[in-house]
C-alpha positions, 0 to 999 in steps of 0.5 A: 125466925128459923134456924137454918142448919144443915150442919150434922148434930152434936152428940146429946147435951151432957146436961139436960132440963128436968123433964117431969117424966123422969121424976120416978126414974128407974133404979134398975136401969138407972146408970145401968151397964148389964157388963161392967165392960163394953162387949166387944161383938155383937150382931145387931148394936141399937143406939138409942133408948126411946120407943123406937129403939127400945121397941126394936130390941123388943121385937129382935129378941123376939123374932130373932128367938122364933126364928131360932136366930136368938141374935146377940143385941147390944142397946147403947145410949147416950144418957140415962135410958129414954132420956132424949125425945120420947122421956121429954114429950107430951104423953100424948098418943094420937094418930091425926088421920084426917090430914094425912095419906090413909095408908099413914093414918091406917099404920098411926092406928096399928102403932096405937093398937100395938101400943094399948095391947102392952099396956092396956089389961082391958083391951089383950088379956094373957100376957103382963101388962105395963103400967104407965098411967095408959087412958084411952080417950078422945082428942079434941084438935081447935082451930082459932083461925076460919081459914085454918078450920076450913082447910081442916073441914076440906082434909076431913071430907077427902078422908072420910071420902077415901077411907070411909071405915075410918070415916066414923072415927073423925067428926067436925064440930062448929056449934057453940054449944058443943065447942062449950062442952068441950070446954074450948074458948074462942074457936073457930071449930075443931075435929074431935077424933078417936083412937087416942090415949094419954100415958107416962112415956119414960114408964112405958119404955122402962116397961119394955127395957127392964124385963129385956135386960133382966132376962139376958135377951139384950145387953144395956150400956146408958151414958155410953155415946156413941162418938163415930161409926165407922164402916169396916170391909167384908174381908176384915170382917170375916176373920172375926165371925163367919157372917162377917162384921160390917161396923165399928161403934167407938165410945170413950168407954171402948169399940165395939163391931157388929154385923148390923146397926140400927140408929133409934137416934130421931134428932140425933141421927146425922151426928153419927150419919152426916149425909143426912144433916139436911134430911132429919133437922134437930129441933128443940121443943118446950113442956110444962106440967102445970098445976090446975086450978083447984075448981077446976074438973078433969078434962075428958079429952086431950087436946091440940090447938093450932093458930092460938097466937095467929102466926105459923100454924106448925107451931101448935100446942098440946095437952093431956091431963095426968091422974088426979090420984097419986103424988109424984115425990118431989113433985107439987099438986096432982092432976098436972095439965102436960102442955107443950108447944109454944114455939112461936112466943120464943125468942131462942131460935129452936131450929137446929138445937140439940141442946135440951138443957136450954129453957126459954122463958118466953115460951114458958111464960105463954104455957103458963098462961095460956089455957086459962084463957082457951080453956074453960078450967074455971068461971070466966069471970074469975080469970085475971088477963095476967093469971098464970098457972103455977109450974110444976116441972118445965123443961125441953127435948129435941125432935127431928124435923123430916124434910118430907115430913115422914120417917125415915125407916129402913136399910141406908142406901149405900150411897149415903153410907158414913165414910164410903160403902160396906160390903154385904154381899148384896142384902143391904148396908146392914146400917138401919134407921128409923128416925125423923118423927117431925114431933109426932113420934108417939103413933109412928115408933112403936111399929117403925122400930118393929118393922126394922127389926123385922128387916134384920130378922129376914135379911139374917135368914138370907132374904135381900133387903129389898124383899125385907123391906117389902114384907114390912110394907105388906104384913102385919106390921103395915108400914107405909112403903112412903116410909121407906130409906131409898135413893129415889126419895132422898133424890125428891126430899132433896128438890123440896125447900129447906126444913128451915124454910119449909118450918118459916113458911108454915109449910111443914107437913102433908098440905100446900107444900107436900100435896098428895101422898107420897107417890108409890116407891116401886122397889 
């Protein structure tokens, strides 16, 4: 049963479960304060350090230096560098394009280009490449219920028929034969689709924070929370620098004013903005890296599954398959099966958590035992029915639940601004945010931390931030104008049910609840 909660979330739980991602954790960036002291100005403060804020950093520095802005960017995080959402995920990168609107689908594809180009040498050459175990694959999305299938058939046709350049991308698969070879067992049918990827998340950020922080583009402040964020008048503001500062971050360490703020906090965003409690709802999620039987031959796709235990099919699974090279220190076997999912075989109500250092043991019982028994990983013959496999890590991570299940990206209307209004001489709150993934933060945050960025870089060279916001939608960075923070759409969020009740009725995401793509937000 779900958790009904529209109560704001509590700072990050000061301990957490091991996540295996954070098995090989950075020395540098490990407990890292680029200054011993908390700066005491910035232009632009970014909370958070998963993909989206520390791509938003990323591509400020960037655009800001092109610009000739070369703005001053301080990066807070709570805990360790990407210790919330994206170092706790699946490592696993797939647009899902048949089920949602096709301007959605076209930026999931975008944010995973943008992606592959950092990490990928065969895919951009010139430029240094990170590595975090990036491969290219297809993903393979089962279906254990007819029904569930059908409805998948019916998305993939309308997709297909609206976006036929992308057609090629998503076939359906009945036959027995080639769901054999796919090495699925008992269901009813899946759609095999490409682009999609499997990497190491909390390398990947790493990869885009280390360089930032060695080269001076931004200063780095982890196991810094960010307690209260309060506005400050334009008038106080202007006698500390020309443009004037619009916000005052306090922390257990010191306060700290800046012009603009950019909340990358997904889960965590209405601890520090309270009026969006009902709109980003945390939710706690469970992962396993399982050691594969020792028959068993690598799989060559990753993989999804919706409706294994026939209940709500929000709850589904996920899987990709780690190297079978390279020991982890500390870690037992190789080749590891990341699976995760399992919402609906526990009996902790994940709903409105934001506590990642909790483990239920009922879901860890069902990732344990469940591929073996949806997966061919070896003869079935040779499966016991109370088989599981061994675990090498198990742990949890919070995502932010959507209550109209897209992002939210862009400049908080004043109106839901914390503590009353800020002056900002009409471009805009100059507080930012980019949260609220529903789980599927991995082809949406590279690219909505980007767009943000390119916001500020405009609303910094005097455009209003409707005109910013409007450039975002229609350049290169193609974000979907339904991503958009506008009074308009919190007004409609607001007449949909419940993230608590749209998740228990199973009707969390772009079908029977949500209808149509989001209709156009005319600015």
């Amino acid at each position: 049963m779900a958790q009904s909660s529209d109560q704001p979330a509590t700072l990050p739980s000061a301990s957490s479960t091991h996540s295996f991602w954070h098995s090989e954790p950075s020395p540098f960036l490990t407990n890292h304060h680029t200054t011993e002291k908390l700066p005491h100005s910035a232009d632009v403060v970014v909370v958070g350090s998963g993909i989206t804020g520390s791509s938003a950093a990323h591509h400020l520095a960037q655009f800001s230096s092109s610009q000739g802005q070369d703005l001053n960017i301080v990066l807070l995080e709570a805990r360790e560098a990407c210790w919330g959402a994206t170092g706790r995920n699946g490592g696993h990168c797939q647009p899902l394009l048949y089920d949602r609107p096709v301007d959605v689908a076209r930026f999931e594809v975008a944010n995973y280009n943008a992606v592959r180009e950092m990490v990928d040498p065969t895919w951009s050459k010139g430029s240094k490449h990170i590595s975090c175990e990036y491969h290219a694959q297809p993903s393979c999305r089962a279906f254990y219920e007819e029904k569930l299938m059908a409805a998948a058939e019916a998305d993939v046709r309308s997709f297909q028929a609206e976006a036929p350049d992308l057609a090629p991308l998503v076939r359906v698969v009945h036959e027995e034969d080639e769901l054999a070879k796919l090495r699925l067992a008992g269901a009813a049918g899946a759609i095999v689709s490409q682009p999609a990827s499997r990497l190491w998340p909390y390398k990947f950020v790493c990869g885009l924070l280390e360089p930032l922080v060695k080269d001076g583009q931004i200063n780095l402040q982890t196991n810094t929370p960010v307690t209260h964020l309060e506005p400050i008048s334009h008038e106080d503001g202007s006698r500390d620098a020309p443009n004037g500062y619009h916000w005052i971050l306090r922390t257990a360490r010191g306060t700290l004013r800046a012009r603009h703020v950019v909340l990358a906090t997904n889960a965590y965003t209405s601890h520090l903005l309270p009026s969006f409690a009902d709109l980003i709802v945390p939710c706690r999620g469970q992962m396993s890296a399982l050691i594969p039987p020792s028959s068993s031959k690598r799989l060559e796709t990753s993989f999804g599954f919706v409706g294994i235990r026939g209940d709500n099919p929000n709850h589904d699974d996920y899987l990709i398959q780690r190297p079978s090279e390279g020991a982890v220190k500390g870690v037992k076997g190789q080749g590891h099966l990341m699976f995760g999912g399992g919402t609906g075989a526990g009996k902790i109500p994940p709903l409105g958590s934001c506590d990642d250092n909790v483990l239920d043991e009922d879901v860890a019982r069902y990732l344990r035992s469940t591929l073996l028994r949806v997966l061919t990983l070896k003869e079935p013959s040779k499966v016991d029915s109370s088989e599981e496999l061994l675990a090498a890590r198990q742990w949890t991570g919070i995502m932010g639940y959507s209550r109209d299940n897209l992002p939210w990206v862009g400049s908080v209307p004043h109106t839901y601004l914390p503590q009353g209004e800020v002056s900002s001489r009409g471009k805009g709150s100059n507080l930012w945010v980019s949260a609220g993934y529903t789980g599927h933060g991995m082809p949406n945050g590279f690219l909505c931390g980007r767009a943000v960025a390119e916001m500020i870089v405009a609303v910094e060279a005097d455009q209003s931030i409707w005109e910013a916001q409007d450039a975002a939608v229609k350049g290169a960075c193609v974000l979907p104008r339904s991503y958009l923070v506008t009074d308009q759409r919190i007004r409609r969020a607001r007449k949909l049910p419940t993230v608590a009740k749209a998740d228990e009725k199973g009707w969390m995401g772009f079908g029977q609840q949500y209808g149509p793509a989001d209709p156009v937000i005319k600015l």
